[in-house]
RODO-2510 file (C-alpha; in nm, 4 decimals, decimal comma):
residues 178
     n   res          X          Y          Z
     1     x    -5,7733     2,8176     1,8828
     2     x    -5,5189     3,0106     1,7291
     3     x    -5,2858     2,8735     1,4478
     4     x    -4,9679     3,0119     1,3236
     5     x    -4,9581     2,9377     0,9389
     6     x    -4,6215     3,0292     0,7523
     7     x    -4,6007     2,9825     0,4058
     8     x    -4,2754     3,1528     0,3326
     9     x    -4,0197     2,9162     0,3542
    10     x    -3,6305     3,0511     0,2976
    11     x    -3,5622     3,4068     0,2159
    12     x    -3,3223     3,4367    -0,1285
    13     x    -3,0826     3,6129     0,0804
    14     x    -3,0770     3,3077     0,3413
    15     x    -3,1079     3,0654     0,0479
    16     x    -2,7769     3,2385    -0,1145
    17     x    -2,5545     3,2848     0,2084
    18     x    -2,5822     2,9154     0,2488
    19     x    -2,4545     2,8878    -0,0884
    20     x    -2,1895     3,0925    -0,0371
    21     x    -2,0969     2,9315     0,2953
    22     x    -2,0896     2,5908     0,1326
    23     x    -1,9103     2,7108    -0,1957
    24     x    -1,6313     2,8988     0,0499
    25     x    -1,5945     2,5417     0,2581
    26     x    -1,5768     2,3142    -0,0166
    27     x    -1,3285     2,5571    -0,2488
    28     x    -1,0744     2,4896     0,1092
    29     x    -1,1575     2,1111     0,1468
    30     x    -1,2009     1,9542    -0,1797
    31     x    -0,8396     1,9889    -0,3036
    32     x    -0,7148     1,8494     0,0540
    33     x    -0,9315     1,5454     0,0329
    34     x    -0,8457     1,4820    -0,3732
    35     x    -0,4955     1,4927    -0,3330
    36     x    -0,5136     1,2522    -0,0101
    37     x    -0,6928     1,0123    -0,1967
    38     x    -0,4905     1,0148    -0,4861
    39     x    -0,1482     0,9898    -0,3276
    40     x    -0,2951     0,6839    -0,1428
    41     x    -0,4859     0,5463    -0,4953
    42     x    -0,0745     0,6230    -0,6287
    43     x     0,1068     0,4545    -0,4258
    44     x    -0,1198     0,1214    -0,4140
    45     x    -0,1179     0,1232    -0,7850
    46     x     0,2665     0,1258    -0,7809
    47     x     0,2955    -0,1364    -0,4712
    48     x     0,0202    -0,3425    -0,6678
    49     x     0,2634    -0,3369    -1,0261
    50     x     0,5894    -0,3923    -0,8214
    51     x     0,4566    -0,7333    -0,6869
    52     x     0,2869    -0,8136    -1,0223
    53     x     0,6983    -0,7000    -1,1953
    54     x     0,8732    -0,9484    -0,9303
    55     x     0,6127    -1,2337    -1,0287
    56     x     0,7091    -1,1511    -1,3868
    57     x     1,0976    -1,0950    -1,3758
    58     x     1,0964    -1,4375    -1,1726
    59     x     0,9315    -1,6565    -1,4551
    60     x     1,0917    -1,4681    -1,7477
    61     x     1,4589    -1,5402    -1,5810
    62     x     1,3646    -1,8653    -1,4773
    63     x     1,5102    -1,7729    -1,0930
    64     x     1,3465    -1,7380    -0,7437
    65     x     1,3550    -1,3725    -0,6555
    66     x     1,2538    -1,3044    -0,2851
    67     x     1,0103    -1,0046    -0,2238
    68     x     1,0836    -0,8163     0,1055
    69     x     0,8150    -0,6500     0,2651
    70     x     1,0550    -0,4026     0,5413
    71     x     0,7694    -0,2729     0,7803
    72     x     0,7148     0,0469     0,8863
    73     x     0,8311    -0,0665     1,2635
    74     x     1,1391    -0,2278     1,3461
    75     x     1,2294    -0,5784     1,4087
    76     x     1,5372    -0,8267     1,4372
    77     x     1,7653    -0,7487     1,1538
    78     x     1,9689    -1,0164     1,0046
    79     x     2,2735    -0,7961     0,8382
    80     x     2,4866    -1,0990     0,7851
    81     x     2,3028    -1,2441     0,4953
    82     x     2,2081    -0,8679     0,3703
    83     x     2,2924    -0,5406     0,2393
    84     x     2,2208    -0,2188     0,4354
    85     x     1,9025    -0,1384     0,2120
    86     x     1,7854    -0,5025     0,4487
    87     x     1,7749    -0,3028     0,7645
    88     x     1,5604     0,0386     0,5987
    89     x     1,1749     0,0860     0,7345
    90     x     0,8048     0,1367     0,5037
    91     x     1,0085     0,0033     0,1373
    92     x     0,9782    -0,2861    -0,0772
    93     x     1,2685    -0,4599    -0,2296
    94     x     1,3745    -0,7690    -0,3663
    95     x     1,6836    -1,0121    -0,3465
    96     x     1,8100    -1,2678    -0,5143
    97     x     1,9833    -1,6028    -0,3363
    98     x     2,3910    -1,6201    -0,4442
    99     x     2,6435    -1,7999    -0,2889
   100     x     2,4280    -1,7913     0,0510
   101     x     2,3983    -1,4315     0,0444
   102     x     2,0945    -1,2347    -0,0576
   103     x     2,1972    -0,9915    -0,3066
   104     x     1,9725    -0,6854    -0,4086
   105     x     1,8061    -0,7470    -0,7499
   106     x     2,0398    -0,5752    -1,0826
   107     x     1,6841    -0,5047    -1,2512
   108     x     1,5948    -0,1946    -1,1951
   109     x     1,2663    -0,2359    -1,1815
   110     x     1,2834    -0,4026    -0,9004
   111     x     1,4839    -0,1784    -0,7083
   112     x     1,4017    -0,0101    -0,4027
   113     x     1,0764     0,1672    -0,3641
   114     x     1,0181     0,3377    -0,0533
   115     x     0,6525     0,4802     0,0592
   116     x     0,5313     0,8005     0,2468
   117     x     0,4875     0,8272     0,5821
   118     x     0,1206     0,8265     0,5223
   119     x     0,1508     0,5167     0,3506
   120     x     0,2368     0,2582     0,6377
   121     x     0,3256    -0,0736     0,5433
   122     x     0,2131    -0,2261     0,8494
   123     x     0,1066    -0,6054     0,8401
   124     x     0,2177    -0,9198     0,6638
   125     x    -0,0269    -1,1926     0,7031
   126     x     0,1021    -1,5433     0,5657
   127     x    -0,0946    -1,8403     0,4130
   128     x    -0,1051    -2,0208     0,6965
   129     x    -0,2254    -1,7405     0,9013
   130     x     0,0926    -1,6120     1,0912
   131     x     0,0871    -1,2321     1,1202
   132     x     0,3808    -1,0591     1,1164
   133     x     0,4052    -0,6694     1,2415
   134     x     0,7584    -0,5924     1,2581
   135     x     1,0836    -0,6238     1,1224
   136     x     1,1247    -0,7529     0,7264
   137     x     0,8753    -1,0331     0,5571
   138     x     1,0939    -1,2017     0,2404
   139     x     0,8607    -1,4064     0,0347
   140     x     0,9220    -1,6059    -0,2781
   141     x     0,8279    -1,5991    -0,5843
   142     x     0,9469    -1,9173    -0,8037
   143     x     1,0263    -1,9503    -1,1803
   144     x     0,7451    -2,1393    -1,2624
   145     x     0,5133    -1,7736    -1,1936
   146     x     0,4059    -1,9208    -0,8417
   147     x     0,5063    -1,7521    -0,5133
   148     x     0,3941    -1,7671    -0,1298
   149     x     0,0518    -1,6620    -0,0566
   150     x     0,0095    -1,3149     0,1540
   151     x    -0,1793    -1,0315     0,2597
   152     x    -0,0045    -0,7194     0,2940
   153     x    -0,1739    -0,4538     0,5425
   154     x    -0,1470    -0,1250     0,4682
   155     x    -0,2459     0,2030     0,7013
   156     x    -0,3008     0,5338     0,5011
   157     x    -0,5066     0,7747     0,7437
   158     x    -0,8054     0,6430     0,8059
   159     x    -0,7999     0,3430     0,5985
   160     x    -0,6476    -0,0011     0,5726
   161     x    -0,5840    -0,1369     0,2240
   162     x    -0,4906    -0,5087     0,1924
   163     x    -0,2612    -0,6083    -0,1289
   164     x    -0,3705    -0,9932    -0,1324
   165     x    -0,1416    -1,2268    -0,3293
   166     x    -0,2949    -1,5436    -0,3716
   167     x    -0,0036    -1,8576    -0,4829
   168     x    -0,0817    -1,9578    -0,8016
   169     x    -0,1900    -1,6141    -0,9210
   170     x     0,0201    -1,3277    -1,1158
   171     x    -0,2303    -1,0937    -1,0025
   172     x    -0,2582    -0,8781    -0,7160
   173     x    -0,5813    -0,7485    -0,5517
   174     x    -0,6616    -0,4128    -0,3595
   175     x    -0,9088    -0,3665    -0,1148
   176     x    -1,0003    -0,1220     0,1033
   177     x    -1,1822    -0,0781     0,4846
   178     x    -1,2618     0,2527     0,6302
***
């Protein structure tokens, strides 16, 4: 019988030009991937303190302010009752109820905040478990610091993020599936 025994292992040169490969690859994809990830982590932080700032402004003015949620694909538009910032696509905004006519909120704040196009607002799922994916989603938030439960869906590459507001709750939650 004849046996083949090799002890060496990996030469230093082999060792270090798979160092150098790696090095070379991750110097290109690392700052691609970080600044992906942090526009996304961004932008939910801002969508997550813009609900949390309508809950607020709603019970501090002792008024019902109405969240709307304009999806990233288009719907029926009801231009009658609203201004032209009612018919825009992927924003957040918020209106207040005068004279039968929903009038952007004066708090600026709460003005219009639009998202990227890699940050699709792309689901509204109500309490009762109607799932809306098109058009504009107004929900309410009420002066005693209550408002409609929802779940927001949200596409950013390869992930979904879901904002969930529960009813009773100021807070807002994030979480993520890949």
């Amino acid at each position: 019988m004849f046996y083949y025994n090799n002890d060496q292992g990996f030469t230093l040169v082999e060792l270090v030009v798979v160092m150098a490969i790696l090095a070379v690859m991750s110097v290109i994809a690392l700052p691609k991937l970080t600044g992906m990830l942090g526009d996304q982590r961004k932008e939910s932080a801002i969508l997550k303190a813009y609900i949390e700032a309508v809950t607020d402004d709603s019970f501090v003015h002792h008024k019902t302010n109405y969240l709307c949620i304009n999806l990233s694909r288009p719907g029926n538009k009801n231009s009658e009752l609203f201004d032209d910032r009612y018919n825009d696509n992927n924003i957040v905004n918020v209106y207040e109820l005068n004279d039968g006519k929903f009038i952007q909120s004066k708090n600026k704040i709460l003005r219009d905040r639009g998202f990227s196009s890699s940050f699709i607002l792309d689901e509204v799922i109500l309490e009762g478990g109607k799932s809306i994916n098109s058009g504009n989603v107004l929900i309410p938030f009420y002066s005693d610091g209550t408002s409609s439960g929802f779940i927001l869906k949200i596409i950013s590459g390869d992930l979904k993020i879901f904002v969930i507001k529960n009813k009773i709750s100021k807070m807002v939650q994030l979480e993520n599936e890949i």
